[in-house]
N, CA, C, O and CB atoms as a CASP TS submission, in Angstrom:
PFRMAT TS
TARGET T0000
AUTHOR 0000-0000-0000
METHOD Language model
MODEL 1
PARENT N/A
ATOM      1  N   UNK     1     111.006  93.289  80.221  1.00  0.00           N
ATOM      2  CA  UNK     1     111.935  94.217  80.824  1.00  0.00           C
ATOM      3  C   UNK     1     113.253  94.086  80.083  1.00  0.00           C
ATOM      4  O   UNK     1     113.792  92.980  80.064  1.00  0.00           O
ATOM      5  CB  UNK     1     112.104  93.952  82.351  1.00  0.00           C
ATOM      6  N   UNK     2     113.957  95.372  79.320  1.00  0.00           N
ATOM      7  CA  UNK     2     115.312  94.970  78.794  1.00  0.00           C
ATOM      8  C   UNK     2     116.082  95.411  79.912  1.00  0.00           C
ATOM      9  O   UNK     2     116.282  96.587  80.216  1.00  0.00           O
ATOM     10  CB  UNK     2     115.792  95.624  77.362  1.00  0.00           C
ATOM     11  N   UNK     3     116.578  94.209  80.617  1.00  0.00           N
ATOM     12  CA  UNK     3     117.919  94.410  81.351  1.00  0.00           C
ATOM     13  C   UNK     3     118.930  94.887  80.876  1.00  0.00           C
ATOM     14  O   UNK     3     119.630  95.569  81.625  1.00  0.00           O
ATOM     15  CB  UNK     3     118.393  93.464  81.770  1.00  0.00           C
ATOM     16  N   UNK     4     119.318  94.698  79.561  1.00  0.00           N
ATOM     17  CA  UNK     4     120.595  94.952  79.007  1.00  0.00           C
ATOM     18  C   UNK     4     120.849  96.320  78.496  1.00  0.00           C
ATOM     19  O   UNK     4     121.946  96.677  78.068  1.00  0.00           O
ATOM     20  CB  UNK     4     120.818  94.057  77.988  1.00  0.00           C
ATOM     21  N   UNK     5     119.556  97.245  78.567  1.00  0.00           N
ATOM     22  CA  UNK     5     119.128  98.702  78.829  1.00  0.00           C
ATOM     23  C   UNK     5     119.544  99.018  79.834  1.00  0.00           C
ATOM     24  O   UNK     5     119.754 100.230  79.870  1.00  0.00           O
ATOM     25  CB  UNK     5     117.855  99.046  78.866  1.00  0.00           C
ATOM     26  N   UNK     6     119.855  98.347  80.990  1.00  0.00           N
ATOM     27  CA  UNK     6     120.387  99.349  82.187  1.00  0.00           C
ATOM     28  C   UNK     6     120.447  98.047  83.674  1.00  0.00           C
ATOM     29  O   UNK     6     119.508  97.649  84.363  1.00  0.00           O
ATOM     30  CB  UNK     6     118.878 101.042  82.501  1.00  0.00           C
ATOM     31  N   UNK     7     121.377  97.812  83.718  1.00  0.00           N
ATOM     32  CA  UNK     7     122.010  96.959  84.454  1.00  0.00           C
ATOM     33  C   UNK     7     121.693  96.421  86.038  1.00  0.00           C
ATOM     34  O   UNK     7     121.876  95.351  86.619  1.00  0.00           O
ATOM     35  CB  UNK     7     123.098  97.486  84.372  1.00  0.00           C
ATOM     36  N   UNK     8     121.114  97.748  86.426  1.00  0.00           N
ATOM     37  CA  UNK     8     120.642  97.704  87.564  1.00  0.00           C
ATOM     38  C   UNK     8     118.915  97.048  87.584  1.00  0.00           C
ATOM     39  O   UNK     8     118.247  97.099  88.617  1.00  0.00           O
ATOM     40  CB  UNK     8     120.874  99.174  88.063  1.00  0.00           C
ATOM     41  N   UNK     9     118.552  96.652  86.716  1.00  0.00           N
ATOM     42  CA  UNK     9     117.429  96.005  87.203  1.00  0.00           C
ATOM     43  C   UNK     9     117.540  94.257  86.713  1.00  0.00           C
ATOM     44  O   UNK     9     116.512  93.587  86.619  1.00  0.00           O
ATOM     45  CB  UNK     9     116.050  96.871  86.558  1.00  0.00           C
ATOM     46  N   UNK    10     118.687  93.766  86.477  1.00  0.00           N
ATOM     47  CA  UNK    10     118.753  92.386  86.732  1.00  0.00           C
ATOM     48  C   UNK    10     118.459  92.167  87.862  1.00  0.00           C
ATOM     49  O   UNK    10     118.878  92.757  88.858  1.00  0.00           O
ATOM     50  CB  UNK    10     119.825  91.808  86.510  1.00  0.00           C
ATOM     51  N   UNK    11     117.521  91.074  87.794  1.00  0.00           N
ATOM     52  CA  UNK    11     116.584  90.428  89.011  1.00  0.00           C
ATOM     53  C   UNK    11     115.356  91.194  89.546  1.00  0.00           C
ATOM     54  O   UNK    11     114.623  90.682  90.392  1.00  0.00           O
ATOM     55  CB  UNK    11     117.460  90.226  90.292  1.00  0.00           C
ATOM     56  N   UNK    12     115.165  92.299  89.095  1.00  0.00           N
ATOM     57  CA  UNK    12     113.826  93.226  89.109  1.00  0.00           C
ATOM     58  C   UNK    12     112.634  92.273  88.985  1.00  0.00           C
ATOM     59  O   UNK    12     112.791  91.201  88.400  1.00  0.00           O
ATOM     60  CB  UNK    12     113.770  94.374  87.796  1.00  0.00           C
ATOM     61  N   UNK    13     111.327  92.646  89.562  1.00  0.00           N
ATOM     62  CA  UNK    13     110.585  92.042  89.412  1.00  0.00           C
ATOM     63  C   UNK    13     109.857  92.386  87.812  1.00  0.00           C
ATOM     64  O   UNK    13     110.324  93.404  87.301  1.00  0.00           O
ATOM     65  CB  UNK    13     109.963  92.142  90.596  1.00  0.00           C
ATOM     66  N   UNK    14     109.124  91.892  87.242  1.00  0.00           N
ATOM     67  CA  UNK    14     109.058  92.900  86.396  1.00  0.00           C
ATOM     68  C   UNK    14     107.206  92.991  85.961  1.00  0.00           C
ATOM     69  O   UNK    14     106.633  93.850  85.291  1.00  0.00           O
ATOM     70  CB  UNK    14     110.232  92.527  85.067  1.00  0.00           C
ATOM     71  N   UNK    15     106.671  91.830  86.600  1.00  0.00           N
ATOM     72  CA  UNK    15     105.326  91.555  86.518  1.00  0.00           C
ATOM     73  C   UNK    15     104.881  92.560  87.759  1.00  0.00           C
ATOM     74  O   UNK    15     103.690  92.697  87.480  1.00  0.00           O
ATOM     75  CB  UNK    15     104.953  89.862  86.659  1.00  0.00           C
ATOM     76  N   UNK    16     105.056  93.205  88.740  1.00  0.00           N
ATOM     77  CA  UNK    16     104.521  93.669  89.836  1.00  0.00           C
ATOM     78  C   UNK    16     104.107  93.239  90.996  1.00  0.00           C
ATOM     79  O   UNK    16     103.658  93.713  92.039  1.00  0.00           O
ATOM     80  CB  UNK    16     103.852  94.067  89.585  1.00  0.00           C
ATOM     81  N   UNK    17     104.524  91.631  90.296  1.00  0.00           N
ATOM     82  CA  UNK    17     103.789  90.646  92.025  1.00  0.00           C
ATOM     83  C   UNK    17     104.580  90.760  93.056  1.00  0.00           C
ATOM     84  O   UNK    17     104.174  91.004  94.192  1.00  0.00           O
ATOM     85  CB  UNK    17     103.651  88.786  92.045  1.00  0.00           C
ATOM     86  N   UNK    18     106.574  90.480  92.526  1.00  0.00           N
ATOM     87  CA  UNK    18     107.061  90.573  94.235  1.00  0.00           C
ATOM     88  C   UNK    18     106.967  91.683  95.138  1.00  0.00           C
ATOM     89  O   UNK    18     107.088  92.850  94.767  1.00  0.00           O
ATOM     90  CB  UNK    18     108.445  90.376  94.398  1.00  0.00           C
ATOM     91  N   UNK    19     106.689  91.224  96.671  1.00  0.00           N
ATOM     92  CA  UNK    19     106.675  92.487  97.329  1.00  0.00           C
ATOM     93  C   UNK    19     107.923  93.130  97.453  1.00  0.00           C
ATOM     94  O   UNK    19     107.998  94.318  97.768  1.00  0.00           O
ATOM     95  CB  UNK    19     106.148  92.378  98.560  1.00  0.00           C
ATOM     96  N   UNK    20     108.785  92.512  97.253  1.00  0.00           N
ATOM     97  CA  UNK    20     110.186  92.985  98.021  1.00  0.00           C
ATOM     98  C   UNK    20     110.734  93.946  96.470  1.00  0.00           C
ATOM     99  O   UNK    20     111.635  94.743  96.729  1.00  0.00           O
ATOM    100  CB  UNK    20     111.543  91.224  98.661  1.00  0.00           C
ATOM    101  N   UNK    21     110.231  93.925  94.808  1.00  0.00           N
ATOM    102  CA  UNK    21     111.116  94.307  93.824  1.00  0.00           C
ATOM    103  C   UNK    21     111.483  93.219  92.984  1.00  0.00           C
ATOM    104  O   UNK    21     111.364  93.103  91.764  1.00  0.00           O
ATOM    105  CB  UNK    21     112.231  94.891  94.361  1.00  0.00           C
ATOM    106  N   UNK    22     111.971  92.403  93.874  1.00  0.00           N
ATOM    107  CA  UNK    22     113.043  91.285  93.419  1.00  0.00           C
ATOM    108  C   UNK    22     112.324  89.858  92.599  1.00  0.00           C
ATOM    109  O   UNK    22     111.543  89.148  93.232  1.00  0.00           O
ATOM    110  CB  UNK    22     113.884  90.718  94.964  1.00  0.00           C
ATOM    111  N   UNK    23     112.649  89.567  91.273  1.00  0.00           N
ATOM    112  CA  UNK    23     111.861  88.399  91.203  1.00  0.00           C
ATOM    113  C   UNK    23     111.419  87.119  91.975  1.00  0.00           C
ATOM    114  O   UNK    23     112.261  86.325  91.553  1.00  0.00           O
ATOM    115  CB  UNK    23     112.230  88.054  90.458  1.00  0.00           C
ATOM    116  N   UNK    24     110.925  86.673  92.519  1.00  0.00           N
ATOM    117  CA  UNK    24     110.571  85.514  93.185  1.00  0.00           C
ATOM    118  C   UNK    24     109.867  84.930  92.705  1.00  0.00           C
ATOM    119  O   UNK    24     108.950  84.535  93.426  1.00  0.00           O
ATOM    120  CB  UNK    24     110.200  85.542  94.177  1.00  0.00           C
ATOM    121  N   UNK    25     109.844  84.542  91.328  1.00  0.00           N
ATOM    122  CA  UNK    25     108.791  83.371  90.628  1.00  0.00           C
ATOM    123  C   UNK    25     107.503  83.760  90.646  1.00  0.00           C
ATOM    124  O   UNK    25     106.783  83.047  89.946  1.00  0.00           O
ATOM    125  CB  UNK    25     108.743  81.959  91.338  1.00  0.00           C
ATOM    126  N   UNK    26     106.950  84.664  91.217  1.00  0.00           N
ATOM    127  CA  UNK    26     105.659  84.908  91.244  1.00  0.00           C
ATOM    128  C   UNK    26     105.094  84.879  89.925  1.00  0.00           C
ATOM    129  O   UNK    26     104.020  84.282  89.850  1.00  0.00           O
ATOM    130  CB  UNK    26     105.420  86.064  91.871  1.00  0.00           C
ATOM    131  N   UNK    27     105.594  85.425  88.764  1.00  0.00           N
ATOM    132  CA  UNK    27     104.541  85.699  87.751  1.00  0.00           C
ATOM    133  C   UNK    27     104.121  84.323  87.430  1.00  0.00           C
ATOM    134  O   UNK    27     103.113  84.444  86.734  1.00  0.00           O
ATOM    135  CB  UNK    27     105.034  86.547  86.437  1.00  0.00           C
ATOM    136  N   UNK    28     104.370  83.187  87.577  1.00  0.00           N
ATOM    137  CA  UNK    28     104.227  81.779  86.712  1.00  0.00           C
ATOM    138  C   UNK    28     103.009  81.681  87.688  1.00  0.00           C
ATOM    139  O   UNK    28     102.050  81.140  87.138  1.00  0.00           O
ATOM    140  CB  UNK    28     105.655  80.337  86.686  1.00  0.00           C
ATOM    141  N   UNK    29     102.832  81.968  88.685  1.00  0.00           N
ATOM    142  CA  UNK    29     101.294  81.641  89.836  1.00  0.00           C
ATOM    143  C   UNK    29      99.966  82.176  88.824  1.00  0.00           C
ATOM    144  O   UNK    29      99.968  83.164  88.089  1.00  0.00           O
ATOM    145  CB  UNK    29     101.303  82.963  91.769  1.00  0.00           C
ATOM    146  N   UNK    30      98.821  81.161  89.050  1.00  0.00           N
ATOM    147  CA  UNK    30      97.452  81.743  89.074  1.00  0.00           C
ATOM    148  C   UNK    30      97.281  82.806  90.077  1.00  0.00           C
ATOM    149  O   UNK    30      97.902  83.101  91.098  1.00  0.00           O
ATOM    150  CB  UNK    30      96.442  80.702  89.335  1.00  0.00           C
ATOM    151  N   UNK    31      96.248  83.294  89.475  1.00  0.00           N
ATOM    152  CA  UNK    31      95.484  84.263  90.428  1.00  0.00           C
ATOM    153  C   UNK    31      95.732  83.936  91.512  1.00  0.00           C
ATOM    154  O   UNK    31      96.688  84.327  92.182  1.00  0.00           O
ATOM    155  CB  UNK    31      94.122  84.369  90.378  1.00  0.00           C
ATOM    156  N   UNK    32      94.605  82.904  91.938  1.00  0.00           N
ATOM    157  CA  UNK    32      94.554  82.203  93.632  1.00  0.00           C
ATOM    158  C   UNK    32      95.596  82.130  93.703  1.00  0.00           C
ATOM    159  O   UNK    32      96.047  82.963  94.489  1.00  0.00           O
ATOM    160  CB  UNK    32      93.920  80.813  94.127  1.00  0.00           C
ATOM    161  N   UNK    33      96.422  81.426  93.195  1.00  0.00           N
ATOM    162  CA  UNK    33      97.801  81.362  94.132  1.00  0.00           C
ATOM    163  C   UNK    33      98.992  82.197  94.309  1.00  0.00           C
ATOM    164  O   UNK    33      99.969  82.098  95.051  1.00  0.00           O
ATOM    165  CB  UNK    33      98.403  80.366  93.854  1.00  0.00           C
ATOM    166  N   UNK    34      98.572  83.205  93.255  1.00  0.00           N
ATOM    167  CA  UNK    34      99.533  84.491  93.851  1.00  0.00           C
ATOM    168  C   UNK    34      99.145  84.677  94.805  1.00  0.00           C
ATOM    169  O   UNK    34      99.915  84.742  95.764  1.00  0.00           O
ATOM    170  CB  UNK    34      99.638  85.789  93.277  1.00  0.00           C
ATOM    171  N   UNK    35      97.432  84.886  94.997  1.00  0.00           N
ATOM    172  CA  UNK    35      97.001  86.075  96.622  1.00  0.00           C
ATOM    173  C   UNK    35      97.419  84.810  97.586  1.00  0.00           C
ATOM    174  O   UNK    35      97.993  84.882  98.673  1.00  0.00           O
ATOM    175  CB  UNK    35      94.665  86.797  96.995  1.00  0.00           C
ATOM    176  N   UNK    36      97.225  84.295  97.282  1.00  0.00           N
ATOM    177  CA  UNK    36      97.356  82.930  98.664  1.00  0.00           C
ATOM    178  C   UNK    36      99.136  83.051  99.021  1.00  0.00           C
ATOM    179  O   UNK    36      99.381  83.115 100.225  1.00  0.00           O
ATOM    180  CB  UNK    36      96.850  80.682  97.831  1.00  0.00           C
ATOM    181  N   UNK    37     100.146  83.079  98.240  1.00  0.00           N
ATOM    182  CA  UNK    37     101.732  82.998  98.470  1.00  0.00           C
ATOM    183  C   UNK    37     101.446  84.556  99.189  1.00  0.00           C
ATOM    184  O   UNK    37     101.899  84.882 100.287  1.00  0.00           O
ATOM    185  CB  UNK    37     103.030  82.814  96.787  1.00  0.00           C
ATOM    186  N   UNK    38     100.689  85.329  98.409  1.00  0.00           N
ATOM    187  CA  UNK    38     101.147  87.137  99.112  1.00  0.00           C
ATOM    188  C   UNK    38     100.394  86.582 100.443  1.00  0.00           C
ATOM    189  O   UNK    38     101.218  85.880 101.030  1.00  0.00           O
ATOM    190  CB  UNK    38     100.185  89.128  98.147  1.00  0.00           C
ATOM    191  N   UNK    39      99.523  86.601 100.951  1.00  0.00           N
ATOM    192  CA  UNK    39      99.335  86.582 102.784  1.00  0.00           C
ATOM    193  C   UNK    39     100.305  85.610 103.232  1.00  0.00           C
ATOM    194  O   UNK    39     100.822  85.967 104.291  1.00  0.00           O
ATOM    195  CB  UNK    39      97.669  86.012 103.467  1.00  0.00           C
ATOM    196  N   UNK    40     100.719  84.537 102.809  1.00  0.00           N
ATOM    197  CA  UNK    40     101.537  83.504 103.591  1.00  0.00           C
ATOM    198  C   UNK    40     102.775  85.136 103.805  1.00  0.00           C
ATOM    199  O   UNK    40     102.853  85.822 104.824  1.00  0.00           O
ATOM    200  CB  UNK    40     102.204  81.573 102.397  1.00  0.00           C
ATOM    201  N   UNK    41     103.473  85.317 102.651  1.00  0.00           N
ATOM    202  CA  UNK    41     104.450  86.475 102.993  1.00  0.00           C
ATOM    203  C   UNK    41     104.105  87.305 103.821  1.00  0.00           C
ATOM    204  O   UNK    41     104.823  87.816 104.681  1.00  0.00           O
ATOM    205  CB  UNK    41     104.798  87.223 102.035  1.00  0.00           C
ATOM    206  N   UNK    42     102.698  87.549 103.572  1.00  0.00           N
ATOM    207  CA  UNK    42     102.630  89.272 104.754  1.00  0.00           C
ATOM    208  C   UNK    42     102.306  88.599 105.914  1.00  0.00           C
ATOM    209  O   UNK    42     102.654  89.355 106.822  1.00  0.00           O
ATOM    210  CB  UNK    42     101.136  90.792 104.445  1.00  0.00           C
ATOM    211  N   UNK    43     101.903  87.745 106.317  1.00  0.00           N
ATOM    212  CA  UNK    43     101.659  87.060 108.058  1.00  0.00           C
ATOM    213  C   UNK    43     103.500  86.906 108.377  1.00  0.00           C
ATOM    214  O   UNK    43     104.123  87.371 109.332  1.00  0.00           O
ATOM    215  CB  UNK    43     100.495  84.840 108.119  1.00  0.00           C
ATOM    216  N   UNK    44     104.038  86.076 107.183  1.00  0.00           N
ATOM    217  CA  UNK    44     105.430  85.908 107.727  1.00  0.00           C
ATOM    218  C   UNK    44     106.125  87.333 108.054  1.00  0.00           C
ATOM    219  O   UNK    44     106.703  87.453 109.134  1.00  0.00           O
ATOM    220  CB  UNK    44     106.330  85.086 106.635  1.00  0.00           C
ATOM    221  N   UNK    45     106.080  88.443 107.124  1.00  0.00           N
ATOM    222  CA  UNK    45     106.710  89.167 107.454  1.00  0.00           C
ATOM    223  C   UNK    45     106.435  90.127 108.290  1.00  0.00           C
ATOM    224  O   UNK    45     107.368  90.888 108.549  1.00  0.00           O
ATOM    225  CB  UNK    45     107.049  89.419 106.720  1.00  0.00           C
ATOM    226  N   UNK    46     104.718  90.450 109.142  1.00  0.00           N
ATOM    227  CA  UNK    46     103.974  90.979 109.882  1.00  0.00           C
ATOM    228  C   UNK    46     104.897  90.151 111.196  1.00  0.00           C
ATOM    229  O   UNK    46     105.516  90.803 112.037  1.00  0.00           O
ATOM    230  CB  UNK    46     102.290  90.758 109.517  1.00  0.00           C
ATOM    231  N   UNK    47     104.868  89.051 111.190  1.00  0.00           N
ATOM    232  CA  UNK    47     105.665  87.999 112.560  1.00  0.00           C
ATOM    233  C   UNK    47     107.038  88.499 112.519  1.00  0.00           C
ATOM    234  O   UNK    47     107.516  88.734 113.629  1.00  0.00           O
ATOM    235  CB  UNK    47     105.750  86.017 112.287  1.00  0.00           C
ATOM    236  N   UNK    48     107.800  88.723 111.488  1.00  0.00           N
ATOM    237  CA  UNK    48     109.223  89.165 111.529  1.00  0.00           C
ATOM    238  C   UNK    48     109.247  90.232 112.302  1.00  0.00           C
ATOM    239  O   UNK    48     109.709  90.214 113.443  1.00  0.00           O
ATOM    240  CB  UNK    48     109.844  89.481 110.257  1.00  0.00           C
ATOM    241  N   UNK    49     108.826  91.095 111.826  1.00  0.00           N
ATOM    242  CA  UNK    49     108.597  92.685 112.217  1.00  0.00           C
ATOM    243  C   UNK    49     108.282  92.326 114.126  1.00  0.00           C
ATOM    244  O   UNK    49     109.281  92.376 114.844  1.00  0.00           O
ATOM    245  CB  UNK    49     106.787  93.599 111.068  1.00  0.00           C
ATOM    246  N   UNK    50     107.699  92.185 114.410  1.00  0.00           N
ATOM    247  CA  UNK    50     107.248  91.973 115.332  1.00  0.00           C
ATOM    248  C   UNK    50     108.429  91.316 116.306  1.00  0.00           C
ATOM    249  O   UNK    50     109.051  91.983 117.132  1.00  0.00           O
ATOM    250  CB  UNK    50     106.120  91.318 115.011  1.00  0.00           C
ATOM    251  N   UNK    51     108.619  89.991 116.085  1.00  0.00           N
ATOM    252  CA  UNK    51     109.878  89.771 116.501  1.00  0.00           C
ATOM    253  C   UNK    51     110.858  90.556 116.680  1.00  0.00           C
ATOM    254  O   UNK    51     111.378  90.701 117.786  1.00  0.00           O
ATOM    255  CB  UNK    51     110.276  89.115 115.939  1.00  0.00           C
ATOM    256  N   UNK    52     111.280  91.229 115.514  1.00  0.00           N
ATOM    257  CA  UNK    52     112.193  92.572 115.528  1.00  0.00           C
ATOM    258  C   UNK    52     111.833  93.415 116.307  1.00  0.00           C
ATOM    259  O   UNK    52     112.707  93.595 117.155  1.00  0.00           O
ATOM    260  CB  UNK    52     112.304  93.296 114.384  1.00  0.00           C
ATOM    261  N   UNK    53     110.732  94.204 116.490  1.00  0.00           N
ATOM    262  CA  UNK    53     110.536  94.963 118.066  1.00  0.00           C
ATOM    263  C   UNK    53     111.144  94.287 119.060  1.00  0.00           C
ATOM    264  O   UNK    53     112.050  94.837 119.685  1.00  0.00           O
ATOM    265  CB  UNK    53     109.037  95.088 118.616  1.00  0.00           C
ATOM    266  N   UNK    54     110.731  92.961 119.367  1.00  0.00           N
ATOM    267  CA  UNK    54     110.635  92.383 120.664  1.00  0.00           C
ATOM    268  C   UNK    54     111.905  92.257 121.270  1.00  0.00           C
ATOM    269  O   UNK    54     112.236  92.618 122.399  1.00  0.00           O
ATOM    270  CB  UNK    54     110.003  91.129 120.638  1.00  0.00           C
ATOM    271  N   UNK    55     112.862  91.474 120.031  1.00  0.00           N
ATOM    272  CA  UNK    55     114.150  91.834 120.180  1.00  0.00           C
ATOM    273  C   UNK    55     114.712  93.471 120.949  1.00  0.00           C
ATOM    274  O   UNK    55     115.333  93.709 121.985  1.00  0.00           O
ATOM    275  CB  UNK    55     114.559  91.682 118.737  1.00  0.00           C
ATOM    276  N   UNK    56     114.141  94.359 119.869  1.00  0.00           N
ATOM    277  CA  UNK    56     114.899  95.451 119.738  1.00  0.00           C
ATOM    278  C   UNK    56     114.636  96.099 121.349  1.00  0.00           C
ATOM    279  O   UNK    56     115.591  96.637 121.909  1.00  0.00           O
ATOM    280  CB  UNK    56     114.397  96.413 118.337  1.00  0.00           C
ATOM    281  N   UNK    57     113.420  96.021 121.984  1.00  0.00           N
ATOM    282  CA  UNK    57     112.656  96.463 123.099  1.00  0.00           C
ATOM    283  C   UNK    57     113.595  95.824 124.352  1.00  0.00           C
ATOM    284  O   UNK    57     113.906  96.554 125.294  1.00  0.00           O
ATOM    285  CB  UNK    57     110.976  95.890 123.012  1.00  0.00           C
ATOM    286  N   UNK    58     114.077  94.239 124.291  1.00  0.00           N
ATOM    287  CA  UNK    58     114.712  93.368 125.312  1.00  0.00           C
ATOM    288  C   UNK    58     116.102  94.284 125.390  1.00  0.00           C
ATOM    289  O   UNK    58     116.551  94.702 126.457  1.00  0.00           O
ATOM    290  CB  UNK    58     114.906  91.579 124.807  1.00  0.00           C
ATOM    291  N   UNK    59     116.801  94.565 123.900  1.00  0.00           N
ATOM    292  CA  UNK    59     118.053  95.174 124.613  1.00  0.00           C
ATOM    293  C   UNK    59     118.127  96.462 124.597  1.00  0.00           C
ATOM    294  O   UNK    59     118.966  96.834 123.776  1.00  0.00           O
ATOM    295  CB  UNK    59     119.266  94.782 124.113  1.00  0.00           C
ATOM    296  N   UNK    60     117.584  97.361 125.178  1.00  0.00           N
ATOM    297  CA  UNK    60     117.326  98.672 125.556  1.00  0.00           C
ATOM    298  C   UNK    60     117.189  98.724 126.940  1.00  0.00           C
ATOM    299  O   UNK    60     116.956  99.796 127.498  1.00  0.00           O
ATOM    300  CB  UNK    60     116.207  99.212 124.926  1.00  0.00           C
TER
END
């Protein structure tokens, strides 16, 4: 990725693994252990979400 082509993608992911865009070390993972870090993320962030309703539902 040339960053220095256009400024706005410093810190871009650039392999396709992070979910969020943003680099998070992912490309240095094996196989297995990319898919294995991606469900730990999507259970965590499936629980966030969720939380966030629960919240959002209590003060209404």
């Amino acid at each position: 990725m040339r960053v220095q082509s256009n400024l706005d993608n410093i810190g871009a992911c650039g392999c396709g693994r992070a979910p969020e865009g943003k680099c998070n070390g992912w490309h240095g993972l094996t196989e297995e252990a990319y898919l294995m870090e991606l469900e730990l993320w999507q259970q965590s962030n499936e629980s966030s979400q969720v939380d966030a309703q629960a919240n959002e539902f209590r003060n209404t």
